[in-house]
N, CA, C and O atoms as a GROMACS GRO file, in nm:
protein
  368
    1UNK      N    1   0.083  -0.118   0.000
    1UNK     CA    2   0.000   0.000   0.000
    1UNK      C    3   0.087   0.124   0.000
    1UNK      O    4   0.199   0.113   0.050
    2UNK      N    5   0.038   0.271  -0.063
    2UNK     CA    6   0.095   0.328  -0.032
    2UNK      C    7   0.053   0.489   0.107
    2UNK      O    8  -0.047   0.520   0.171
    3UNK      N    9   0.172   0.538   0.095
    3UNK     CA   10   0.104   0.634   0.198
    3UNK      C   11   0.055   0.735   0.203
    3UNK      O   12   0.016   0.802   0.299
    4UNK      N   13   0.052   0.762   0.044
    4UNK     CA   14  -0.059   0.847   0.009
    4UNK      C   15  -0.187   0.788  -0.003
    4UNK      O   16  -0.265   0.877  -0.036
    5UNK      N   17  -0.240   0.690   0.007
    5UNK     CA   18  -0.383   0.622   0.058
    5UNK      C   19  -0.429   0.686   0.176
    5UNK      O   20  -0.521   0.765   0.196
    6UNK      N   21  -0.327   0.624   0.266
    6UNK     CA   22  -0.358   0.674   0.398
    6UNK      C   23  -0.384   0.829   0.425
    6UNK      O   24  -0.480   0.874   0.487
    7UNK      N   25  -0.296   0.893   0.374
    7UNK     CA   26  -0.320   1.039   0.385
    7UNK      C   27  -0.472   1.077   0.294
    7UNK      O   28  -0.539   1.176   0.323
    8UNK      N   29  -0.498   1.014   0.221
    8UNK     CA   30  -0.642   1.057   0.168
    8UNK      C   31  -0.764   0.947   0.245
    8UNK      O   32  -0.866   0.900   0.194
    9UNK      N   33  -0.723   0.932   0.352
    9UNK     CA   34  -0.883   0.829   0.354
    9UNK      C   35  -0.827   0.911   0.495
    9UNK      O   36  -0.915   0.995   0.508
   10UNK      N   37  -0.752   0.928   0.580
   10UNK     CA   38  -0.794   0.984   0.711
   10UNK      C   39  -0.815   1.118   0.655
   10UNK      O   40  -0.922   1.155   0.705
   11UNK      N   41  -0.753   1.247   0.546
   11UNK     CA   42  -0.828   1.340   0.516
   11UNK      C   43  -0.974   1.349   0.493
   11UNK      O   44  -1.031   1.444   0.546
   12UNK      N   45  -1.060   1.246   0.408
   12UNK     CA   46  -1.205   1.243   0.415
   12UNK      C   47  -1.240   1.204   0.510
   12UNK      O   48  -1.361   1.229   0.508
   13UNK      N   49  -1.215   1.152   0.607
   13UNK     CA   50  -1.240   1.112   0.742
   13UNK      C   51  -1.262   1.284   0.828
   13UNK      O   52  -1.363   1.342   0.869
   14UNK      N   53  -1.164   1.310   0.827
   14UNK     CA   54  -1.154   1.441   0.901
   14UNK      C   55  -1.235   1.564   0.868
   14UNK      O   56  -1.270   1.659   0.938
   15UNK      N   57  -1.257   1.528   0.724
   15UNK     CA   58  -1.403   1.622   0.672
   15UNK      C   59  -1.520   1.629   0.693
   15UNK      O   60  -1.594   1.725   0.713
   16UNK      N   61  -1.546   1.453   0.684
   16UNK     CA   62  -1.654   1.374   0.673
   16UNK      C   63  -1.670   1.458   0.886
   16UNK      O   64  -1.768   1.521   0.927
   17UNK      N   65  -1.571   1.432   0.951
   17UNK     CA   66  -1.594   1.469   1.068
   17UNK      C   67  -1.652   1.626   1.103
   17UNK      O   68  -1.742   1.650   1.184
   18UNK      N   69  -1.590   1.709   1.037
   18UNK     CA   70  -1.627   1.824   1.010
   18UNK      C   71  -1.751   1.884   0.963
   18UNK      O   72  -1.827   1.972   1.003
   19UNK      N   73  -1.747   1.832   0.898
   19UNK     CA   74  -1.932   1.807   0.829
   19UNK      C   75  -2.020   1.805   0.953
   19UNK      O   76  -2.104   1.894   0.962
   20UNK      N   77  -2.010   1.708   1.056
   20UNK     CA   78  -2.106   1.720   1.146
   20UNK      C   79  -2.133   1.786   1.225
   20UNK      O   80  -2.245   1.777   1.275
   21UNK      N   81  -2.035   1.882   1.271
   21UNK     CA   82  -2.060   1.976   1.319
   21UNK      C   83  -2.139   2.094   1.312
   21UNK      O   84  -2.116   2.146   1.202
   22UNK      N   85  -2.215   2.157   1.372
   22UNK     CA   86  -2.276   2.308   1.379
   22UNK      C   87  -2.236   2.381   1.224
   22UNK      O   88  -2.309   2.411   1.130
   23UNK      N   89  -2.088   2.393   1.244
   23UNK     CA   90  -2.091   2.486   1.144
   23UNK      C   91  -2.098   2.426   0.993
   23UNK      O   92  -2.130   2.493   0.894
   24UNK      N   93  -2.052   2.248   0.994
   24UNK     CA   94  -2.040   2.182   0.879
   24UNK      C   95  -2.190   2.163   0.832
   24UNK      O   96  -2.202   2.112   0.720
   25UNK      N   97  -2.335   2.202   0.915
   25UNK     CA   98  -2.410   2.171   0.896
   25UNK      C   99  -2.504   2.312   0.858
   25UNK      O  100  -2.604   2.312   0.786
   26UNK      N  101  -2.445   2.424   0.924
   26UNK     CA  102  -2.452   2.534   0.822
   26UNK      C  103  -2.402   2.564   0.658
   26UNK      O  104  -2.456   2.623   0.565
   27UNK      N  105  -2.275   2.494   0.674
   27UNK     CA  106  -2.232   2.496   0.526
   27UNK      C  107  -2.260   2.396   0.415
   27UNK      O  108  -2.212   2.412   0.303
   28UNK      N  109  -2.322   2.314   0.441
   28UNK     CA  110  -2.434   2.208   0.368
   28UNK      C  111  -2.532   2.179   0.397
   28UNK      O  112  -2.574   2.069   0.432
   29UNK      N  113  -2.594   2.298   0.383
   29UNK     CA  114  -2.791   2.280   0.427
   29UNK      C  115  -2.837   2.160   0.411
   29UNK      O  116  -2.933   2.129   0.481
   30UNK      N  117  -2.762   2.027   0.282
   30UNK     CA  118  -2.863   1.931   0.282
   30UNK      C  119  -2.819   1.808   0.347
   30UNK      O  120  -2.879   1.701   0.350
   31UNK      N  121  -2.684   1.846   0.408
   31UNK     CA  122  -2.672   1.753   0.546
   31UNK      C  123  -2.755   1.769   0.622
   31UNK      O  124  -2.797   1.654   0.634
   32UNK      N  125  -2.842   1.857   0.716
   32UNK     CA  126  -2.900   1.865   0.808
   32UNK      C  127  -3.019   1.748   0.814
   32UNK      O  128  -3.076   1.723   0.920
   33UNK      N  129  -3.052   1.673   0.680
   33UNK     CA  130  -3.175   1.569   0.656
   33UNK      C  131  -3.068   1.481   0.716
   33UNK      O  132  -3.112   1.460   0.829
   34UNK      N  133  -2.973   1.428   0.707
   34UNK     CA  134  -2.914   1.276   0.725
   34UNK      C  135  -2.858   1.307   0.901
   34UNK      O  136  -2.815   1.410   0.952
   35UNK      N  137  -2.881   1.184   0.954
   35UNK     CA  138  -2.872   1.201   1.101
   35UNK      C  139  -2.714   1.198   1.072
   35UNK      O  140  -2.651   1.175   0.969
   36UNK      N  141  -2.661   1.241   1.243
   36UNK     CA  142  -2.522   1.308   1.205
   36UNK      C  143  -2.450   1.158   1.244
   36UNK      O  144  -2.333   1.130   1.216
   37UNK      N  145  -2.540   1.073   1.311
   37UNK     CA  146  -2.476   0.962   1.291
   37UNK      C  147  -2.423   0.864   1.201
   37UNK      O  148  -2.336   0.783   1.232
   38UNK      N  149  -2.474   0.871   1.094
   38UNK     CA  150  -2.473   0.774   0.978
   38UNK      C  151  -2.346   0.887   0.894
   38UNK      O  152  -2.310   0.853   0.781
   39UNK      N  153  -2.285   1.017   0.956
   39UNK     CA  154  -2.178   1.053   0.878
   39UNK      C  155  -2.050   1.063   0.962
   39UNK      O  156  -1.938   1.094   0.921
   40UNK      N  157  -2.093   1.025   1.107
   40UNK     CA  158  -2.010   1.059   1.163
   40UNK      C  159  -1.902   0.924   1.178
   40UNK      O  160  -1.780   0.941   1.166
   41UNK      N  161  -1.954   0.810   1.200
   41UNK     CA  162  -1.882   0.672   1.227
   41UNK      C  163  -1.850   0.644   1.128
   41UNK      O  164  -1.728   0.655   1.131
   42UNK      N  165  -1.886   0.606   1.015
   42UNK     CA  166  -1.782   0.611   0.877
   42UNK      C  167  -1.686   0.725   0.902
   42UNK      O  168  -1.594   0.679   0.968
   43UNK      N  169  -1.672   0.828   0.884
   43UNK     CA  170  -1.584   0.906   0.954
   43UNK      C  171  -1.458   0.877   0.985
   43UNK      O  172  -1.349   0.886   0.928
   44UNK      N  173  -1.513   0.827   1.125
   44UNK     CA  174  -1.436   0.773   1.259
   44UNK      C  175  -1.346   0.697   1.208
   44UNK      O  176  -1.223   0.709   1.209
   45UNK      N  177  -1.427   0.599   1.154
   45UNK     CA  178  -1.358   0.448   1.049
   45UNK      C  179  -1.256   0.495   0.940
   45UNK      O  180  -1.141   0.459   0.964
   46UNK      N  181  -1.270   0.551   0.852
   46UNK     CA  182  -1.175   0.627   0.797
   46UNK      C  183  -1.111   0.710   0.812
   46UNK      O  184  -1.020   0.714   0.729
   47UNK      N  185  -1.112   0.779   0.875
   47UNK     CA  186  -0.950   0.821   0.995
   47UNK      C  187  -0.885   0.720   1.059
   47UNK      O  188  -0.763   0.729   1.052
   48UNK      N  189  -0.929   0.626   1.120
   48UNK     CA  190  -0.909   0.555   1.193
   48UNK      C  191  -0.768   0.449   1.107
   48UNK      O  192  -0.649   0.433   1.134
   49UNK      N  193  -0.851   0.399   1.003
   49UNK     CA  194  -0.782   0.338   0.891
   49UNK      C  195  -0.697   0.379   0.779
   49UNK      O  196  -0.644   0.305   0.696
   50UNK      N  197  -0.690   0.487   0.785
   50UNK     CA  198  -0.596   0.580   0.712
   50UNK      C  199  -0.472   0.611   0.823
   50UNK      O  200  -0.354   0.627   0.792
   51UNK      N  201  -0.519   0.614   0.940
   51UNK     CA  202  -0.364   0.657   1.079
   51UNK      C  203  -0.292   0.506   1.032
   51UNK      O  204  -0.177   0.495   0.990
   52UNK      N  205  -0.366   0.420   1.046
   52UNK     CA  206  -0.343   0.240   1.062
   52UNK      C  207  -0.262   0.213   0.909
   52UNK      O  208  -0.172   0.129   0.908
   53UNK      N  209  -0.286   0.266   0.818
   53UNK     CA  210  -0.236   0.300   0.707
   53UNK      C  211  -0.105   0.320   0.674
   53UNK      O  212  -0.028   0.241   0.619
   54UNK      N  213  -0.068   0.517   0.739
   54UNK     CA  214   0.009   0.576   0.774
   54UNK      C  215   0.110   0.488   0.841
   54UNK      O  216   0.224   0.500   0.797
   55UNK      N  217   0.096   0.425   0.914
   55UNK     CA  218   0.185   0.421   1.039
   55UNK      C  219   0.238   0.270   0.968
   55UNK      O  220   0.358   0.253   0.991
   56UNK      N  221   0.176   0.160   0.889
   56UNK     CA  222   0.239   0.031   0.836
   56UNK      C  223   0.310   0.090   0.744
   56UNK      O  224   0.428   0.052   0.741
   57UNK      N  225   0.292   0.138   0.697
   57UNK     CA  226   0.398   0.177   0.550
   57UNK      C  227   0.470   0.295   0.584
   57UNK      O  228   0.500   0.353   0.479
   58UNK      N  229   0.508   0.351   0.678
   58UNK     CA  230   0.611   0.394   0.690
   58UNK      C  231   0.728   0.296   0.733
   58UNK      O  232   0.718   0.188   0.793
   59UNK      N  233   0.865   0.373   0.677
   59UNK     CA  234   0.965   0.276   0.661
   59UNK      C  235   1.034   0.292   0.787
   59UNK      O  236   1.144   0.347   0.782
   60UNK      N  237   0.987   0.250   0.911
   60UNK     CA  238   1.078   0.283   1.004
   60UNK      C  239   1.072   0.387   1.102
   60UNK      O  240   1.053   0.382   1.224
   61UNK      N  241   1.091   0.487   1.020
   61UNK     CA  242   1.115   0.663   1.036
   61UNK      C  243   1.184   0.678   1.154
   61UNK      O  244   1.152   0.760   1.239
   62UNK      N  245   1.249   0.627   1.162
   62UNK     CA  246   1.434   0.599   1.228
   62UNK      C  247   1.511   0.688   1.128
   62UNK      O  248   1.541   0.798   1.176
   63UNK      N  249   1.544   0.670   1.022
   63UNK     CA  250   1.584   0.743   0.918
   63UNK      C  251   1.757   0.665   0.906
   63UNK      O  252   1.867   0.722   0.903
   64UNK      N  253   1.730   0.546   0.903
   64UNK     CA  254   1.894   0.518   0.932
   64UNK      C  255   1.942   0.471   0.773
   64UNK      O  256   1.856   0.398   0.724
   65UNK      N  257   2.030   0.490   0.702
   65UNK     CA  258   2.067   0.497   0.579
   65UNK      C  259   2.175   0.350   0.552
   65UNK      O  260   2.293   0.340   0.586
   66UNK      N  261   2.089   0.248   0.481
   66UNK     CA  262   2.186   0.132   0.435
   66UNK      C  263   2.280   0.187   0.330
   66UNK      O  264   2.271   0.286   0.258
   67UNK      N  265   2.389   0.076   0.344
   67UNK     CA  266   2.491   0.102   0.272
   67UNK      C  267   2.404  -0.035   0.186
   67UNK      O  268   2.325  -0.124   0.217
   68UNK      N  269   2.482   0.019   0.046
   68UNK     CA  270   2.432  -0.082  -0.075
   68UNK      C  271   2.533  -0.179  -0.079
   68UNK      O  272   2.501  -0.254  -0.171
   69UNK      N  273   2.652  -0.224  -0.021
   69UNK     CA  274   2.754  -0.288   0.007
   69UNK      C  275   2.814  -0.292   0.156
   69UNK      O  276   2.842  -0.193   0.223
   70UNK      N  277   2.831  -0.458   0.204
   70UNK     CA  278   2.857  -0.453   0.296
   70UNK      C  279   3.050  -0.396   0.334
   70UNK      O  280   3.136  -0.468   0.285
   71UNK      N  281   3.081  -0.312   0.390
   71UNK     CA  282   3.236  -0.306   0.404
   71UNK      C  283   3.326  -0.417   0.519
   71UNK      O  284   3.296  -0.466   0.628
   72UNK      N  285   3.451  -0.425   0.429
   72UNK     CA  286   3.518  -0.549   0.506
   72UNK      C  287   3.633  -0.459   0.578
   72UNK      O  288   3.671  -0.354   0.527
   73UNK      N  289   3.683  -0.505   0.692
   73UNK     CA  290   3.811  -0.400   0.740
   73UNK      C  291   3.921  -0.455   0.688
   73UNK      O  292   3.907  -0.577   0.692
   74UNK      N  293   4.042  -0.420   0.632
   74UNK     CA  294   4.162  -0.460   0.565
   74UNK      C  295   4.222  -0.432   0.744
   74UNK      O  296   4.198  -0.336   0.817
   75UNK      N  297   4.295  -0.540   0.769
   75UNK     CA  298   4.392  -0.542   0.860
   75UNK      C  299   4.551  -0.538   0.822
   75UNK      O  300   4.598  -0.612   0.736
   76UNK      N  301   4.615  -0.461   0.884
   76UNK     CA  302   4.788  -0.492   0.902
   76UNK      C  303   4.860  -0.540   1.005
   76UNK      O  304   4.821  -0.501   1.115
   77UNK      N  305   4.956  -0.614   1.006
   77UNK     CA  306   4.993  -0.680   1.145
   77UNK      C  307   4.929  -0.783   1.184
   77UNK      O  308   4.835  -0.816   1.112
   78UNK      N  309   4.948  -0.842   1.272
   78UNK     CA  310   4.955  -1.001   1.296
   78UNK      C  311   4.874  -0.999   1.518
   78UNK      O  312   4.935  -0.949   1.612
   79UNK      N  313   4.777  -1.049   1.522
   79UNK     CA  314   4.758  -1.056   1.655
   79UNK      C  315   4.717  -0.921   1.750
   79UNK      O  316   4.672  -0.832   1.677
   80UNK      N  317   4.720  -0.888   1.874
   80UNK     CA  318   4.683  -0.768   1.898
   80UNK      C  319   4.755  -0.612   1.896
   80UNK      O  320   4.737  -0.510   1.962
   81UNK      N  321   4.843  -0.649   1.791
   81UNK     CA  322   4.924  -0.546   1.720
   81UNK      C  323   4.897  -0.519   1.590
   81UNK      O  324   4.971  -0.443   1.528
   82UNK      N  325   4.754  -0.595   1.513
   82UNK     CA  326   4.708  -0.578   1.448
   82UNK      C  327   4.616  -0.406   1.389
   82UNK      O  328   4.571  -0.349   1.488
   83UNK      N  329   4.595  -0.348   1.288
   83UNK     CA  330   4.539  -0.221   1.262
   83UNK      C  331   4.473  -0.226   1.184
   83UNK      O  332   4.477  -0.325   1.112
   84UNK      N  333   4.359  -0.098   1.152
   84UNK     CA  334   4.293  -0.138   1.050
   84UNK      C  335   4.339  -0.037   0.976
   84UNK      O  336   4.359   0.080   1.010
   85UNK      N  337   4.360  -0.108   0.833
   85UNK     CA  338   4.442   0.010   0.758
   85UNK      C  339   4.323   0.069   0.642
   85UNK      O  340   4.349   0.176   0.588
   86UNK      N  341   4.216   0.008   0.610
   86UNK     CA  342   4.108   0.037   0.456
   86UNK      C  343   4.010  -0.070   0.538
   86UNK      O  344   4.006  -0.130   0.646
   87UNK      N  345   3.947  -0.057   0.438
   87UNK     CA  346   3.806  -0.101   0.396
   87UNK      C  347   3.778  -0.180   0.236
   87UNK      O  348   3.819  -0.140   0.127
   88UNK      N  349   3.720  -0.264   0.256
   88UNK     CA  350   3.713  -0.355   0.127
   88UNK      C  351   3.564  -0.366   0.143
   88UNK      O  352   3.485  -0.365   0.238
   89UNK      N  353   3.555  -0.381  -0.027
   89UNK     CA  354   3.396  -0.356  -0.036
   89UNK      C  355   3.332  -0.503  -0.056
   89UNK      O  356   3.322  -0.532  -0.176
   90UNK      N  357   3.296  -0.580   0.014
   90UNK     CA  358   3.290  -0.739  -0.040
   90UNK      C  359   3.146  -0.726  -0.100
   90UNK      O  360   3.053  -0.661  -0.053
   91UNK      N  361   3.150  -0.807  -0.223
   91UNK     CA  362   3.090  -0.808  -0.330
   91UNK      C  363   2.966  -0.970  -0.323
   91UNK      O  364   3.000  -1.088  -0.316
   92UNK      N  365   2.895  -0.939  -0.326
   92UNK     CA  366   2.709  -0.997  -0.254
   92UNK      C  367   2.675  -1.096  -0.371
   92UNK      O  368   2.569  -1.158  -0.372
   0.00000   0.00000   0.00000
């Protein structure tokens, strides 16, 4: 999935929530026929499932950056007089 789904189904959610209110019900006279229940819990549900959305398909959001190759340490010297002199790129 992606996470622009999510960002559009908890946005109509949050409208759909808006809507029921006083003033959402001034600004669409022909909401006032439909009980505010039958707009409000769909709503709920789609916010709800759009956060649930959001939050699986994000990658982490740690932000920690793989290397596309693992690095090997090149050593010099022999035992604990050993150093690390480079890096070798070992090949996958």
């Amino acid at each position: 999935m992606n996470k622009a789904i999510g960002y559009l189904l908890a946005g109509v959610g949050l409208i759909g929530m808006g809507l029921t209110s006083a003033f959402g019900q001034r600004l669409v006279p022909a909401l006032s026929v439909v009980p505010k229940n039958f707009i409000l819990i769909p709503s709920l549900i789609l916010t709800g499932v759009g956060i649930v959305i959001m939050i699986i398909t994000s990658k982490g959001g740690s932000g920690k950056i793989q290397q596309a190759a693992k690095e090997v340490p090149i050593y010099q010297g022999e035992g604990k007089k050993r150093k690390i002199v480079g890096y070798r790129v070992e090949e996958k």
